[in-house]
N, C-alpha and C positions, 0 to 999 in steps of 0.2 A: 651489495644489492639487498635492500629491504623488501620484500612479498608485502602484499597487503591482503591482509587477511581478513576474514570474510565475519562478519560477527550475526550472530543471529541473537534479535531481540526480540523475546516474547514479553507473554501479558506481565509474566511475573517478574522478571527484573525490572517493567512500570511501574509495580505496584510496590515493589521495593523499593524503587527514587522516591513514587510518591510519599510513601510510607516515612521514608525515612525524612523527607521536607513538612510533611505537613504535621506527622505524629496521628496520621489518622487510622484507624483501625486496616486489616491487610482484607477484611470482607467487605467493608465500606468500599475501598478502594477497586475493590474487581465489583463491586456492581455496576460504579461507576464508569467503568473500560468498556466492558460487557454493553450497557446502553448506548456508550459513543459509539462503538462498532456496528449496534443495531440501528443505530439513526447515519448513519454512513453506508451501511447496505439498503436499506430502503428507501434515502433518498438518492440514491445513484439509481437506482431501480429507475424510477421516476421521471430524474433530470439529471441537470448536471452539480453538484455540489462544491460552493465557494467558499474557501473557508480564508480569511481576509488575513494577510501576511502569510502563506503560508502554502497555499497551492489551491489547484481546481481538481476533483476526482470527475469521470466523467465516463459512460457507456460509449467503447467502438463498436458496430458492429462489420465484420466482415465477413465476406463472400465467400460462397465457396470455392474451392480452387483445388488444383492437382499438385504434389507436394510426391516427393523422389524421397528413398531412404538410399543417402551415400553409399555404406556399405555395398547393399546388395543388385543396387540401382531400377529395383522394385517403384511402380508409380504407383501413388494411393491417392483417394479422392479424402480433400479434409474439406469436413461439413463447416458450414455457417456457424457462425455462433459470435457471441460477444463475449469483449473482452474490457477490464477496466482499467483505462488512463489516468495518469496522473500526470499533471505538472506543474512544477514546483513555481512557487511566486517568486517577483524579482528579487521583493526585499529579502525572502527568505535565504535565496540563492547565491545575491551579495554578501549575506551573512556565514555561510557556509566558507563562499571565498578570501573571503578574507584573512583564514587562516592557511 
């Protein structure tokens, strides 16, 4: 049985691919991360954000509700708040599956 393990990918193994494909400096390259991320947090803010082959980001917001801790079977109130969705585009999904 093979595990599948769990990979976490930050700004800086992008900036290392990009780096390493483009040859473009490694501060060029987090400035440019740095503004995608700032133009994805503020237009989510906003609306909802398309980004064409690839997916939709988009604000849920949800209700407040009453939420139980298993252990101790304690009830708590969990406030409102939003949350941000994603989901993935077809072609991108098809591409994913096909391997």
């Amino acid at each position: 049985m093979s595990k599948n393990k769990k990979i976490n990918f930050t700004k800086k193994n992008i900036s290392k691919k990009i780096e390493f494909k483009t040859g473009l400096s490694n501060l060029y390259i987090n400035e440019i991360i740095d503004d995608f991320i700032d133009i994805i947090k503020n237009t989510t803010k906003q609306e909802k954000l398309n980004i064409k082959n690839f997916g939709v980001f988009k604000i849920i917001k949800k209700k407040e509700r009453l939420g139980r801790n298993p252990k101790n079977k304690k009830i708590y109130k969990i406030a409102a708040r939003k949350s941000l969705s994603f989901i993935i585009s077809k072609k991108f999904n098809d591409e994913i599956n096909k391997f």
